[in-house]
N, C-alpha and C positions, 0 to 999 in steps of 0.2 A: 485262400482255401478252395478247394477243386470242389464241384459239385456237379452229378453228372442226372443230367434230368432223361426219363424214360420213358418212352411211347407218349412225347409230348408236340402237339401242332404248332408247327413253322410259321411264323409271321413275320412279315417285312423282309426276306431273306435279301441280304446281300453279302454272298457266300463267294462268289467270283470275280468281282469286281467292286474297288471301294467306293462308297458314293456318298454325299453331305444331306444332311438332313434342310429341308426345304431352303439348300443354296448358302447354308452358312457352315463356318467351320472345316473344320480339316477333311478332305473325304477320309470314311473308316470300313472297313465289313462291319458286318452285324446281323445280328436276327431277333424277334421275338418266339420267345417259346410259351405258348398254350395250354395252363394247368387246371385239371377239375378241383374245385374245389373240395369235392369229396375225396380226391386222391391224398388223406392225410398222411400218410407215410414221405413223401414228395414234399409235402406243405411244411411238414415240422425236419425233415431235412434242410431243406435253403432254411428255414427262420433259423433250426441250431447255427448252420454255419454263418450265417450273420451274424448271431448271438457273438459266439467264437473273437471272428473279424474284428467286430466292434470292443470285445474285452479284450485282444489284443494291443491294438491301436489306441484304446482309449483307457482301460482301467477299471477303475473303480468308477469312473465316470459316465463310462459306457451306457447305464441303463437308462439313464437321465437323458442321455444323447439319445438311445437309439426311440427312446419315447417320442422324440420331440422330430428325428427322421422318418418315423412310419407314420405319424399325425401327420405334418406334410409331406409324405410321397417321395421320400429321401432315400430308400432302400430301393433294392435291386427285386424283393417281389411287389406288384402292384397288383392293385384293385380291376380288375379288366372292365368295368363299370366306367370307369373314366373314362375310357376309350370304344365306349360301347356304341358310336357312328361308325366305329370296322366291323367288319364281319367276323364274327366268332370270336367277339371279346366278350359282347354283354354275359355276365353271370358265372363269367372266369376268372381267372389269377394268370399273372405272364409274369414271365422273367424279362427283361432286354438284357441285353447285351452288346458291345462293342468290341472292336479291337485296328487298333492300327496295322497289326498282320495279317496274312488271310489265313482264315482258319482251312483246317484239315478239312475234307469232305468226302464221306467213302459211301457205300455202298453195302446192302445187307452184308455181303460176304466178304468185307475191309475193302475191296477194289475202291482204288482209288477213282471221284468221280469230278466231271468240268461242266460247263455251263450247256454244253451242248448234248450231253445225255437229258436235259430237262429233268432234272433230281438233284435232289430236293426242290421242291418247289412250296409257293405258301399256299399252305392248306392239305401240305402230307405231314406223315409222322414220323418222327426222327426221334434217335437218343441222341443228347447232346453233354459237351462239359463247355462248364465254364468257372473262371475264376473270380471270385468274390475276394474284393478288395475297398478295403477304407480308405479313404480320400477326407484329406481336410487342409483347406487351400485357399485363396483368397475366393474361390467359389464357392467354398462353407463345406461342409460335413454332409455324407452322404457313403454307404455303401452300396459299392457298381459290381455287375460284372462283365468282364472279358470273355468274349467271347474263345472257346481255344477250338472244338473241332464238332461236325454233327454228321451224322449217322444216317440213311434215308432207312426208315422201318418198314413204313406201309403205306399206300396209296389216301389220299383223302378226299373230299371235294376241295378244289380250286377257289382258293382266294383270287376272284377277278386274274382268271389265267392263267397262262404259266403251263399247263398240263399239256402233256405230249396225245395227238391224235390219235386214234385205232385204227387199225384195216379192216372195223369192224363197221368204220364210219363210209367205206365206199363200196359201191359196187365191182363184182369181177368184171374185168373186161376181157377174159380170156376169147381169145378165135369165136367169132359168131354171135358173142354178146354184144357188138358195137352196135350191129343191125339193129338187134332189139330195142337198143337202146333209143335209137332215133326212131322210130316210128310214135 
């Protein structure tokens, strides 16, 4: 089921190149997306569409499961409390996500965007989709999502980097200001 999160803060993006989580595993894209918890319209969106996922996949059984996936940490929204040694997790809610593909990457006005525009980056605001899917495998039961494409919204402070410089950060050096400069 598609779920598409809005005016939500970017974390861990790896949007342009796939890469393993500390050295194991398949390289994948992915990102974290950054939800207030006060944003309840957002909040009981992903939890219906999990709800959904899980009564798909499972049944009549589903609530029993999805009790026993949100008790341990088995769904696709987490507690940002757990993760609260990063920056701009403490006292939020995150989605993760993955994907073996690379996802879509555009630009307020759809223009399509690459690593070297430095956008998205972690710690801007993006609208994202992602597909929430149920998994039940010799890894156990859990519903994930896939990452499928993010949106660069608005400017944020920088999670450790990433953000592209200002010409607001140097001096003119037009004719005659060199002089100035070196004295």
């Amino acid at each position: 089921m598609k779920v598409k999160l809005q005016n939500v803060r970017l974390a861990f993006p790896a949007l342009f190149e796939a890469k393993t989580v500390n050295g194991e595993g398949a390289p994948a894209f992915g990102a974290s997306f950054l939800i207030e918890p006060g944003n309840k319209a957002l909040v009981k969106s992903i939890n219906d569409a999990i709800d959904a996922v899980a009564t798909e996949k499972w049944g009549a059984k589903a609530p029993a499961h999805l009790a026993l996936m949100r008790k341990t940490d088995k769904v696709a929204l987490h507690d940002g409390d757990l993760k609260a040694q990063y920056a701009g997790f403490a006292g939020m809610l995150f989605v993760s996500s993955r994907s073996a593909a690379r996802p879509l990457v555009l630009d307020k006005d759809k223009s399509p965007l690459n690593a070297q525009d430095g956008r998205p980056y972690g710690g801007c605001y993006v609208n994202a989709t992602v597909e929430l899917w149920a998994q039940d495998n010799k890894y156990g039961k859990r519903v994930n999502a896939q990452l499928l494409g993010v949106q660069f919204f608005a400017d944020g402070d920088s999670f450790g980097g990433g953000a592209v410089g200002s010409a607001d950060d140097f001096d003119d050096l037009a004719q005659g200001a060199e002089e100035d400069a070196l004295v």
